[in-house]
C-alpha positions in Angstrom: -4.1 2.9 -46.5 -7.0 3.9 -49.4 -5.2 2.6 -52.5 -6.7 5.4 -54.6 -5.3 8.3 -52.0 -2.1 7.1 -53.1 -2.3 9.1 -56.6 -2.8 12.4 -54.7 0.7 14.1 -53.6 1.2 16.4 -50.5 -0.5 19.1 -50.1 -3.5 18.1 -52.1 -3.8 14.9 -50.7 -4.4 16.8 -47.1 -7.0 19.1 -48.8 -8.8 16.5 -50.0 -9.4 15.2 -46.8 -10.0 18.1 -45.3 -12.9 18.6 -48.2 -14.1 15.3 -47.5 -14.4 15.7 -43.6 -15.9 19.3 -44.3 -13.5 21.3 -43.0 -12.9 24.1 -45.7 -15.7 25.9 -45.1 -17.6 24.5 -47.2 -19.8 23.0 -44.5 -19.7 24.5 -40.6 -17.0 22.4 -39.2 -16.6 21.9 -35.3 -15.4 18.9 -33.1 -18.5 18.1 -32.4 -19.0 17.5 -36.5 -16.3 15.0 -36.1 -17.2 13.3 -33.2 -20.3 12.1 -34.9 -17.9 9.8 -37.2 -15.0 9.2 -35.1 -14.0 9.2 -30.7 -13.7 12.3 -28.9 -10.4 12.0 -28.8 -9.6 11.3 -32.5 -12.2 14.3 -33.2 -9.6 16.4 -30.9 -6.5 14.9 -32.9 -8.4 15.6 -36.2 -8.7 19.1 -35.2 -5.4 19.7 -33.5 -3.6 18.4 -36.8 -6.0 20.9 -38.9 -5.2 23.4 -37.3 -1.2 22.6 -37.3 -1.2 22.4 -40.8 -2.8 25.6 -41.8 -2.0 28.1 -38.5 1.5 26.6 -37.3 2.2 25.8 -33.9 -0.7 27.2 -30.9 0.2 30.4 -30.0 -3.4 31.5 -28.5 -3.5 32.2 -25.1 -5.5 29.5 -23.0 -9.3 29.5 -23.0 -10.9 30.6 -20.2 -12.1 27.7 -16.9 -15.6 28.3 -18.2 -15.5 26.6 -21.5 -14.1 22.8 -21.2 -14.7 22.1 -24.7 -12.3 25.2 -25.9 -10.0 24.0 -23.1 -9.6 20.3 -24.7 -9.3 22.0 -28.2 -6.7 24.4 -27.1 -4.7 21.6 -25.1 -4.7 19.2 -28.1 -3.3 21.7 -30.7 -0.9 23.1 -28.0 0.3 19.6 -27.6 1.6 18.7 -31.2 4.4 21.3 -30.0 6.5 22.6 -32.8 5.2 19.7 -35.2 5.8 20.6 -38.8 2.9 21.6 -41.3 3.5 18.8 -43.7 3.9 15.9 -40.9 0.6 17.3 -39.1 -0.5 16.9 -42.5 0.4 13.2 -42.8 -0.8 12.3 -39.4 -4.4 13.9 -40.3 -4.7 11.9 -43.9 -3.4 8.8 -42.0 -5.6 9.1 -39.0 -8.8 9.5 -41.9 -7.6 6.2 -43.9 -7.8 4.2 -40.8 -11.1 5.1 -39.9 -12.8 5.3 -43.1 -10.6 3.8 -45.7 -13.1 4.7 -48.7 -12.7 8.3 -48.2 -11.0 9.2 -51.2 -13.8 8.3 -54.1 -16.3 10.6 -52.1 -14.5 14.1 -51.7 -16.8 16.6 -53.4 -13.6 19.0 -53.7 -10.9 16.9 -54.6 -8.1 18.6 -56.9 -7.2 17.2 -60.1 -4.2 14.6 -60.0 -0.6 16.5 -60.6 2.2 14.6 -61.8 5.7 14.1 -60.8 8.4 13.6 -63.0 10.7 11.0 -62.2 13.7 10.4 -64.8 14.7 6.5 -64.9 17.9 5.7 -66.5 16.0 2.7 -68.4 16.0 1.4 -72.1 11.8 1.1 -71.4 9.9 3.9 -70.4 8.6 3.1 -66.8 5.4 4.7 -65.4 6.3 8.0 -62.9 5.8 7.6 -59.4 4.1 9.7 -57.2 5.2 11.0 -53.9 2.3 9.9 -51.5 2.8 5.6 -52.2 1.2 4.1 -49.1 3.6 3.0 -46.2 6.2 0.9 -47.0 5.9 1.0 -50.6 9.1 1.3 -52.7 9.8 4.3 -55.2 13.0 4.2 -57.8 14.2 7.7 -58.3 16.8 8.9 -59.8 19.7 11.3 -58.5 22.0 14.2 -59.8 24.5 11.6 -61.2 21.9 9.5 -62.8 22.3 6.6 -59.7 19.3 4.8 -58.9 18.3 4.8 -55.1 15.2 3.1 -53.6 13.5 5.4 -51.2 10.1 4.3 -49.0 6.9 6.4 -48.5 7.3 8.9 -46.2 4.2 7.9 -43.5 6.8 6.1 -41.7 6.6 9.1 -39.5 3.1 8.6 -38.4 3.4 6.2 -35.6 4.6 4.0 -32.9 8.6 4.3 -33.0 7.4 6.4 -35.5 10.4 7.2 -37.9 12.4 4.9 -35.9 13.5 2.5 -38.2 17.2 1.9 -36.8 17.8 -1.0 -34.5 19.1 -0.9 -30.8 18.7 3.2 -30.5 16.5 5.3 -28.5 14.5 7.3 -29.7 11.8 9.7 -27.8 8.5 9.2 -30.1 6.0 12.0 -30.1 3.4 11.6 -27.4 0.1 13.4 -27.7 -2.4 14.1 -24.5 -1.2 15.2 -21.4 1.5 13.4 -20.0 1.8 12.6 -16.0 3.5 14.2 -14.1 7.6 13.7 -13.6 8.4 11.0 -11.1 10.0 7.7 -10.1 10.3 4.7 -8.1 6.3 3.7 -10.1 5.0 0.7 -11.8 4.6 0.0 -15.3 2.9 -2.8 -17.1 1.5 -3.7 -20.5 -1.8 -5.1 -21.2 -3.5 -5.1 -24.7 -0.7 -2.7 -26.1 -1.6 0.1 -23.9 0.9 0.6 -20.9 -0.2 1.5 -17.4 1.4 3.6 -14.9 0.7 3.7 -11.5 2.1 5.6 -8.3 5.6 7.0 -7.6 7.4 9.6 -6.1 7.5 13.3 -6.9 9.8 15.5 -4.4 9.7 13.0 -1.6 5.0 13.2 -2.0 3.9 9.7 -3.0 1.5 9.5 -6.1 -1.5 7.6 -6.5 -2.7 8.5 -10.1 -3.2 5.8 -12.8 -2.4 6.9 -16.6 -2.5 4.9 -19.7 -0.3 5.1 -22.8 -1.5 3.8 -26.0 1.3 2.0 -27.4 -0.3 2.2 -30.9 -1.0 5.9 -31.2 1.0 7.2 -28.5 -1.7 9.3 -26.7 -1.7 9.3 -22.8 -4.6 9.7 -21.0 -6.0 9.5 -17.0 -7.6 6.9 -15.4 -10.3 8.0 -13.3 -10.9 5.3 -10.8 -12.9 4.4 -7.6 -12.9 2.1 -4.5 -14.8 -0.6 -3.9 -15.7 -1.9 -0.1 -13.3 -4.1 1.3 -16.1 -6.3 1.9 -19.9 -7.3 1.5 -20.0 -6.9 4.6 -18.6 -3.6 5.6 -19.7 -0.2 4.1 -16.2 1.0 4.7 -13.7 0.9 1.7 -10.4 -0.5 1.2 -7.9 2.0 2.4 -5.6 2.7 -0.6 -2.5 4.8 -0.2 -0.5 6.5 -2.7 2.8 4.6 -3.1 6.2 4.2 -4.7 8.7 1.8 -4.9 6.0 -1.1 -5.2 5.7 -3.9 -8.4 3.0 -3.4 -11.3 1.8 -7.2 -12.8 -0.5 -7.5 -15.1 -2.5 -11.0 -14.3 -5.6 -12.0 -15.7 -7.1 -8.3 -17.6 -6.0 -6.9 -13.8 -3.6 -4.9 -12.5 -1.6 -6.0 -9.2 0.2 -3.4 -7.1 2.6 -5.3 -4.7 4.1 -3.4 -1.6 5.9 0.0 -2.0 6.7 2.9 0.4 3.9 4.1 1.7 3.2 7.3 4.4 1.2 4.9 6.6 2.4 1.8 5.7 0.5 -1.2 6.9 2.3 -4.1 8.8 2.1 -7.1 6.1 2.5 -6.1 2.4 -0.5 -5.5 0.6 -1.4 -6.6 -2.8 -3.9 -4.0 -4.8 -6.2 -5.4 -7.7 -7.1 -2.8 -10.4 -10.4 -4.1 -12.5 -9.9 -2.8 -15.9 -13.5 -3.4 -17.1 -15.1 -1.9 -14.1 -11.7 1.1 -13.3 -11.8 -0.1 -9.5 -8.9 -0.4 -7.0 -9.4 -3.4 -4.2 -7.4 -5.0 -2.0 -6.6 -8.5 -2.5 -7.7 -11.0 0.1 -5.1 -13.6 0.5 -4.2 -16.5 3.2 -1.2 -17.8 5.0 1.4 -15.5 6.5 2.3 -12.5 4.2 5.6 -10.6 4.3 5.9 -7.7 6.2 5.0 -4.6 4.4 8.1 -3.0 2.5 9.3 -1.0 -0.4 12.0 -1.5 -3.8 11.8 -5.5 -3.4 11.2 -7.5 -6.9 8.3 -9.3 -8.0 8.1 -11.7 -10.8 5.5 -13.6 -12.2 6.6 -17.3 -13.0 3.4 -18.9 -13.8 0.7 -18.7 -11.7 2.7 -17.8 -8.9 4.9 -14.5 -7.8 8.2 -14.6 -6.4 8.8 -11.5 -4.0 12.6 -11.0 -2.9 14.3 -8.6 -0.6 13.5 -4.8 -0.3 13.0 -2.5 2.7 10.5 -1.9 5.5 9.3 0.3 7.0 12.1 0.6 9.5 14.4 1.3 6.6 15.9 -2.5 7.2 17.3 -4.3 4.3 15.8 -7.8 3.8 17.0 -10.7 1.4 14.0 -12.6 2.3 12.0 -14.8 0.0 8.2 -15.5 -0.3 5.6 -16.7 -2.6 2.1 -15.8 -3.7 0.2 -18.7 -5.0 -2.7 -16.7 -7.3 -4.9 -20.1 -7.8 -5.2 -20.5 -4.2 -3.9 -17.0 -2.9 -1.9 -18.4 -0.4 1.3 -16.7 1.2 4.5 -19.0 1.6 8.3 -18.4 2.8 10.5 -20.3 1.0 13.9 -21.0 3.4 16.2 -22.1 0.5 19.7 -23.4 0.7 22.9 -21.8 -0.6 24.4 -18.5 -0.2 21.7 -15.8 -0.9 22.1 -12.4 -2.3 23.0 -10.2 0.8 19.8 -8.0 2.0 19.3 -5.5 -0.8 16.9 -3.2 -2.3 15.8 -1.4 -5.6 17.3 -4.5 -7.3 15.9 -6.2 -10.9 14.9 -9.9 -11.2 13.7 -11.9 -14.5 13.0 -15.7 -14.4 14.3 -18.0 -17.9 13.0 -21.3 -18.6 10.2 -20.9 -16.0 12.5 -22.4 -13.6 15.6 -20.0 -12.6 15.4 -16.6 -10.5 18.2 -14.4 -11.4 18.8 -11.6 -9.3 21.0 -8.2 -10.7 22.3 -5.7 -8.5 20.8 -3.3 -5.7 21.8 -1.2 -3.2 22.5 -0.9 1.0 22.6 1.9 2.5 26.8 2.2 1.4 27.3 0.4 -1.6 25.8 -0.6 -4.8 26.0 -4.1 -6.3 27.2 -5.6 -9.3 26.8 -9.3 -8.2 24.2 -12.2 -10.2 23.0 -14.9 -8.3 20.7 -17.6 -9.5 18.1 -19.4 -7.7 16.4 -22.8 -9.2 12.6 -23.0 -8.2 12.5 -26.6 -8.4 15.5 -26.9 -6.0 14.7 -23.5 -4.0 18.9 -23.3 -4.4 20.7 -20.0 -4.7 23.8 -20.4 -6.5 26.4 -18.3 -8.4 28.2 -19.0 -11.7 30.6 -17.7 -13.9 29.4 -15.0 -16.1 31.0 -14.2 -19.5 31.8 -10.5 -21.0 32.3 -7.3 -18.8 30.4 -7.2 -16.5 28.2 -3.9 -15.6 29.0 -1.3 -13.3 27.5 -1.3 -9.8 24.3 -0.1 -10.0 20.5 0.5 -8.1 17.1 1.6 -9.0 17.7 0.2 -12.5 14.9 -1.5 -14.5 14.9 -4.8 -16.8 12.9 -6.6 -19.2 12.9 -10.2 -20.9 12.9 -11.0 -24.7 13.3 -14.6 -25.6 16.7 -15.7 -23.4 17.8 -12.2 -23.5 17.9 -9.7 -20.3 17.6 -5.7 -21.0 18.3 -3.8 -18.2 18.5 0.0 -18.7 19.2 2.8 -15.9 20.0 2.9 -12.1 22.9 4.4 -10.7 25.9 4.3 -8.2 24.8 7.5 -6.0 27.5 9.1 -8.0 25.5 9.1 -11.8 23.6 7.4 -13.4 24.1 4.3 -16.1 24.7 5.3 -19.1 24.5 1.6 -20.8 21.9 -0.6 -21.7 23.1 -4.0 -21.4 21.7 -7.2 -21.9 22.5 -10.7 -20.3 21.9 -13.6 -22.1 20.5 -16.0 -19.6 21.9 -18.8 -21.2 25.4 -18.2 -21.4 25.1 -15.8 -18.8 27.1 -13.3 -21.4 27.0 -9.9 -20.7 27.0 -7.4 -23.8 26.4 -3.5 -24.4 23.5 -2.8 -26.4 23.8 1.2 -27.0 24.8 4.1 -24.6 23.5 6.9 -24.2 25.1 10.2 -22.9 25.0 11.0 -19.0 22.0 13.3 -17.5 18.9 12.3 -20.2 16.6 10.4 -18.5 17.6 7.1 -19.6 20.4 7.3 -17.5 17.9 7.6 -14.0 17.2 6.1 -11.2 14.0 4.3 -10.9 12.6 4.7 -14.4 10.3 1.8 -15.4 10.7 -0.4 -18.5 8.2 -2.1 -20.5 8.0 -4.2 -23.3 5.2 -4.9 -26.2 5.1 -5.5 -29.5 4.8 -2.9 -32.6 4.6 -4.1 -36.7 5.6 -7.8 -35.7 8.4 -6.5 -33.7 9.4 -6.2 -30.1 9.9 -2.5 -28.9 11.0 -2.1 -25.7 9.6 1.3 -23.7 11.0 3.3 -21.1 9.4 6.2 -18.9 10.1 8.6 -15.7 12.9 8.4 -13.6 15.3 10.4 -11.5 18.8 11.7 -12.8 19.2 15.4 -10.4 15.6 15.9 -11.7 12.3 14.2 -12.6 11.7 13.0 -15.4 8.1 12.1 -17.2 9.6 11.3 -20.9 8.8 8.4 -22.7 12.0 6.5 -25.0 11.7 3.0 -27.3 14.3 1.0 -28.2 13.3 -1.7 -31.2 16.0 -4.3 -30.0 17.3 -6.6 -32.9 17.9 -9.8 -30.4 15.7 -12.1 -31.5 15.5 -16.3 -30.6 13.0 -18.5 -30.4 15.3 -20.9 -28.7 14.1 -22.6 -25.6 17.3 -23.1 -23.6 18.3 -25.6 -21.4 21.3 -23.3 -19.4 22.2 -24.1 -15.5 20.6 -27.3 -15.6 24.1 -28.9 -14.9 26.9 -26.6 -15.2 27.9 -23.3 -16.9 30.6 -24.7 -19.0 28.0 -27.2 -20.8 25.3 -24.3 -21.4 28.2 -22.1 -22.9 28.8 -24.7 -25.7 25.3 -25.2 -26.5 25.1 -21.3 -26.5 28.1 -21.3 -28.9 26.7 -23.9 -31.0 23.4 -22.2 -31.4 24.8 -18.6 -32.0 27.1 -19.8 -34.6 24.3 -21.9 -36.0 22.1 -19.1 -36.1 25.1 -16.5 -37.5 25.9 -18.5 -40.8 21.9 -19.0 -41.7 21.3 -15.3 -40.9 24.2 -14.7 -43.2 23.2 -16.5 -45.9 20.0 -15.3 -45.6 21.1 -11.5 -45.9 23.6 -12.6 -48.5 20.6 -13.7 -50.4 18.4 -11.0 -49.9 21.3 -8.5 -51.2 21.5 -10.8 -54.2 18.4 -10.4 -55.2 17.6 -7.0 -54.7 20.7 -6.2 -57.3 18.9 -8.7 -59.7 15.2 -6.4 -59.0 17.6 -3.4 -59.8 19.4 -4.8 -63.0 16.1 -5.8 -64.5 16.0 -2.2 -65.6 18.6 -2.8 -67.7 18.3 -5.1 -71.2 16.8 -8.1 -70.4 20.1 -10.7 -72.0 22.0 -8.0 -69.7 19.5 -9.6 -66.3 19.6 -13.0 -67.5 23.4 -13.2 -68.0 24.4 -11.3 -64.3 21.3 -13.3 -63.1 23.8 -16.5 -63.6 26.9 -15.2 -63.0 24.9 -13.7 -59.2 23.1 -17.8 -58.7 26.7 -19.2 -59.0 28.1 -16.3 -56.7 25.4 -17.9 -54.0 26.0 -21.1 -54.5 29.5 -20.6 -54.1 28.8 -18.9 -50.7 26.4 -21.5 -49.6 28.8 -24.0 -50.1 31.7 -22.2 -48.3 29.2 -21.5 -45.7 27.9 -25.2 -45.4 32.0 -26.1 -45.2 32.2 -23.4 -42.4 28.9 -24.6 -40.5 30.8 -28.4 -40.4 33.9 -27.4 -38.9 32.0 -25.7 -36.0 30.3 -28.9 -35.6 33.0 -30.9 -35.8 34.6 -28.1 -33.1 31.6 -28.0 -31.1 31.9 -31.9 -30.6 35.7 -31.4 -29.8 34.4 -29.0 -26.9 31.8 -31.4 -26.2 34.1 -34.2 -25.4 36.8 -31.7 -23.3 33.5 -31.0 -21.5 32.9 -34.9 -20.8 36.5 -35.5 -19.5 35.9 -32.2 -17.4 33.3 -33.1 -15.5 34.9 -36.7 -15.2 37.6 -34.6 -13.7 35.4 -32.6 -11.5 33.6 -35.1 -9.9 37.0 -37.0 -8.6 38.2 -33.8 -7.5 34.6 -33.0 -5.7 35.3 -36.3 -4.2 38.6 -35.7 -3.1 37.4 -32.4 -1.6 34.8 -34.6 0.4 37.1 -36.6 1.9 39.8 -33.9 3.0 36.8 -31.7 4.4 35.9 -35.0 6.3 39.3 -35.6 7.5 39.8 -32.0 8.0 36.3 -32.1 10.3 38.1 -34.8 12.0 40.7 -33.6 13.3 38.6 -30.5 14.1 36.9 -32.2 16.5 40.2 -33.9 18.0 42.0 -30.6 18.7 38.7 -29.6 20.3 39.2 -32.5 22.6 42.7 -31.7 23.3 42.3 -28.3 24.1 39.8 -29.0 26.5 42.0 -31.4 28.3 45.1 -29.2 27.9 42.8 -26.4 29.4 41.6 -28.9 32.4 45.9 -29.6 32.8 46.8 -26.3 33.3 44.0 -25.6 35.9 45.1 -28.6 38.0 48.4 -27.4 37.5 47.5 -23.8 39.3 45.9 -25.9 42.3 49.3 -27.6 42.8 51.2 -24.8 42.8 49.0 -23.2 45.0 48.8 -26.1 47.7 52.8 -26.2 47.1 53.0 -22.4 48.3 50.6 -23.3 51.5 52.9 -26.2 52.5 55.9 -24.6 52.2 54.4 -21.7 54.3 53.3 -24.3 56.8 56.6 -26.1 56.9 58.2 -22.6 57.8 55.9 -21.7 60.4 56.6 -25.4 62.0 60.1 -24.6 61.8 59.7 -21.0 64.0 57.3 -22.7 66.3 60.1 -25.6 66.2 63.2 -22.8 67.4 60.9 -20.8 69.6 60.2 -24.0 71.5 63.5 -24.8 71.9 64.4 -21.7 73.1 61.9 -21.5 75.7 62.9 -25.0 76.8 66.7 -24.4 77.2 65.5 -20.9 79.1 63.5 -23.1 81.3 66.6 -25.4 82.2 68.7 -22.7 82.9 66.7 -20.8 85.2 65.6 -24.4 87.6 69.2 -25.5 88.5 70.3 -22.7 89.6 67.3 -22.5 92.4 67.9 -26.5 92.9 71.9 -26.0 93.0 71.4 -23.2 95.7 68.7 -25.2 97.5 71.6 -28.0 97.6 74.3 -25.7 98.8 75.9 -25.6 96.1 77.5 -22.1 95.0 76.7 -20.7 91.8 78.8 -20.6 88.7 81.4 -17.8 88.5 81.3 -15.6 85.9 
């Protein structure tokens, strides 16, 4: 900001610029004037804010088709919205310092200086401060009660998280240009502080438009792109669907659209490559055996190579499956790792820490949601689960995450009941879960299949979040200026959870007592800055009396930071004897499970031969039955035979006794 423009106070400080830029009438003034010293579009923005500050709010009707240079002017001044004269005011001189910070010595209209009283309850008389001091400079005023209360310049307000100056709240900054349209289940990256957004799903119609967001003004505007040919050697171009549900990675100036739901999806997953130099869309030619083509998997870059897990085809079947992309050699692999892996899933969030461990949050099936974390080590290929500190979230899909440092932010998703209201963040170390903020139910924050970015504003992370789906599309744009910040390179998982939550304990209360004795400090010593107002024996004398206060502290601090060492290598040592502990029991767990195998295998045996018992055992009876039958039928053949015989007898002596003479028997 022009140090001189800082003596000129609102309103005059606006007309001065508009003198300067020649838009008092004093020379014809037109957009096309102002494009000849700054862009289109901040020639647009010039005039929009011109005319918010001396009309109000657009209230014209719309131009007619026939004049696209009306049409641009109207749509800029009808998107400041409801903007307030003396902020479009501050957004014009602002805009005007940045590009062309000597403007203030050359206006040939500029109003003479006016002065602001300012009382200051001092012994010496202090110069008055004006009300226009350049960003972030500190003015002493005084109240009713004769108090004295720091304020800071006002052009706070004129960009990124704008007047956001509050830690781990959302806040919906003031866009300008014409949004996209409302939508979810698109992709969002961040390249050069501008974020891209590509694709998505409007009413059940997939989107293939491309819009930009200019993280530093907060101006969207289209992307007109082409097609190249598929190849030299075909005139036919790459066939390029509109999508949703597929993975935005920015790699190397380029965009990379992975997968997503498609209306004619292809049979293998496609990977899209968006030039940003040249604004083309072409299809990445890769080898080996890509996945087949799908929809609400995860992609995440880890190095120079992305991980894809789970999703959905085409067929609406859930998949768990892993593959990698090598994007040196562009190579396809499937990774068959060991362990228990998440169930098949979709619309799940993934982040890798330490380059080295997948982590894997949530999702849905077609019934339920999912709560559950699993962790997979890339050197090992080994899914595994541990135990997680902290309340865990709710069961939730279609939410979104980001990574700063060792910490996880995951915003949104839902339970097909409503949306999630919290933004939590994991950190990947400890694994400890913790509520950031909440928002209330039904804003777009709390949607399904919103998109969240991350880039940096002032020195300081800013997370942004866009779109969604919560009963209704949604095309807003929210930033959260998280205060999590470590530049700690963790070692977590590498041996067990227990060990990475002491280090995590150590570190946090490590970093706790510095940050308190840095804030401490930095209370201290703004009271000293305010006393000096006072006599100066008065500073000197509370100056003393405020060093001995901090030493004090620093030393009761110091004592503090020793016991938690001295505690932290108490837990250290319970740790030691703990895994002692573990690894006899792990033993002993061997050996029964070997045993247990055993005898397993022996009761297999034995009920085989039981089962080959029994079936001889039906045989016998059977042949038992037969022979007993037999022996019965002998024994009526046996009678019968006799009986015939004795008949036989009978019947021949009495023909040989009356041959012989002899009478017959009398009866």
């Amino acid at each position: 900001m022009a140090k001189a423009s800082a003596t000129l106070a609102y309103p005059d400080r606006f007309y001065a610029a508009v003198s300067y830029l020649g838009l008092d009438g004093s020379v014809p003034s037109s957009v096309k004037q102002l494009s000849s010293k700054f862009s289109n579009d901040t020639a647009l923005l010039l005039h929009a804010l011109h005319k918010q500050a001396t009309v109000g709010p657009c209230n014209v009707p719309k131009p007619s088709a026939w004049n696209p240079a009306e049409q641009s002017n109207w749509r800029s001044w009808q998107g400041l919205g409801a903007m307030p004269s003396i902020e479009a005011m501050r957004h014009f001189v602002k805009i005007l310092e940045e590009g062309d910070p000597s403007w203030y010595p050359n206006p040939t209209n500029s109003a003479p200086e006016p002065a602001i009283d300012v009382q200051i309850s001092s012994t010496k008389a202090e110069p008055s401060v004006e009300n226009g001091g350049s960003f972030g400079e500190t003015m002493t005023t005084a109240t009713e009660d004769g108090r004295l209360m720091e304020t800071q310049d006002k052009d706070v307000v004129l960009e990124n998280p704008n007047t956001i100056s509050v830690y781990n709240q959302w806040t919906a900054p003031f866009t300008l240009g014409q949004p996209p349209k409302a939508r979810y289940e698109h992709g969002a990256a961040v390249i050069q502080d501008k974020m891209y957004m590509y694709g998505g799903n409007h009413n059940g119609r997939y989107l293939g438009d491309l819009h930009v967001l200019d993280l530093k003004n907060w101006t969207w505007s289209r992307v007109e792109t082409k097609v190249v040919t598929e190849s030299q050697e075909t005139s036919s171009p790459a066939t390029l669907t509109h999508c949703a549900g597929h993975s935005l990675i920015p790699w190397d100036n380029k965009l990379l659209s992975i997968g997503g739901h498609a209306k004619d999806p292809s049979e293998s997953i496609l990977v899209k490559v968006f030039d940003l130099h040249t604004c083309t869309w072409s299809i990445l030619k890769t080898d080996g055996k890509p996945p087949i083509s799908r929809g609400g998997q995860s992609v995440t870059l880890v190095g120079k190579k992305l991980v894809i897990f789970g999703g959905q085809d085409v067929n609406k079947s859930l998949l768990n499956d892993l593959h990698l992309l090598d994007l040196d050699t562009m190579t396809w692999d499937e990774i068959d790792a060991v362990g228990s892996p998440p169930s098949p899933r979709s619309d799940h969030a993934a982040a890798v820490h330490a380059e080295r461990h997948l982590l894997i949050f949530g999702g849905g099936s077609h019934t339920n949601c999912f709560s559950d974390l699993h962790v997979l080590d890339l050197q090992t290929m080994e899914w595994s689960r541990h135990a997680q500190q902290g309340e865990a979230p709710t069961p939730r899909a279609g939410h979104a995450g980001v990574t700063i440092g060792e910490n996880w932010f995951i915003v949104g998703g839902g339970d097909n009941k409503s949306g999630a209201c919290e933004t939590v963040v994991l950190n990947m170390s400890t694994l400890a879960w913790s509520v950031l903020t909440s928002v209330q139910g039904g804003v777009p924050l709390a949607s399904e299949g919103l998109s969240l970015v991350v880039s940096s504003y002032n020195g300081e992370d800013v997370i942004v979040a866009f779109g969604g789906y919560n009963g209704r599309y949604n095309n807003e744009v929210n930033v959260l200026k998280p205060s999590h910040k470590s530049s700690l390179k963790s070692k977590i998982m590498e041996a067990s959870p227990v060990r990475d939550s002491v280090s995590a304990v150590n570190n946090a209360t490590t970093r706790d007592i510095e940050s308190e004795i840095g804030v401490s400090q930095e209370s201290k010593v703004r009271e000293i800055v305010m006393d000096n107002v006072n006599s100066g024996s008065k500073v000197e004398g509370k100056s003393e009396r405020i060093i001995t206060s901090l030493r004090s502290e620093k030393e009761e601090l110091e004592a503090s930071l020793s016991k938690e060492k001295i505690q932290t290598l108490q837990l250290k040592e319970e740790l030691t004897e703990t895994e002692t502990r573990s690894a006899e029991l792990y033993k002993e767990l061997h050996s029964v499970r070997s045993q247990l195998a055993a005898e397993q295998s022996r009761c297999f045996k034995l009920e085989v031969e039981v089962a080959e018992v029994r079936q001889k055992l039906q045989t016998m009876e059977t042949l038992e039955k037969e022979l007993e039958l037999l022996h019965r039928q002998r024994a009526v053949a046996s009678e019968q035979a006799a009986v015939n015989m004795n008949g036989k007898r009978q019947s021949s002596g009495g023909v040989w006794g009356w041959l012989a003479g002899t009478p017959p028997p009398k009866t």
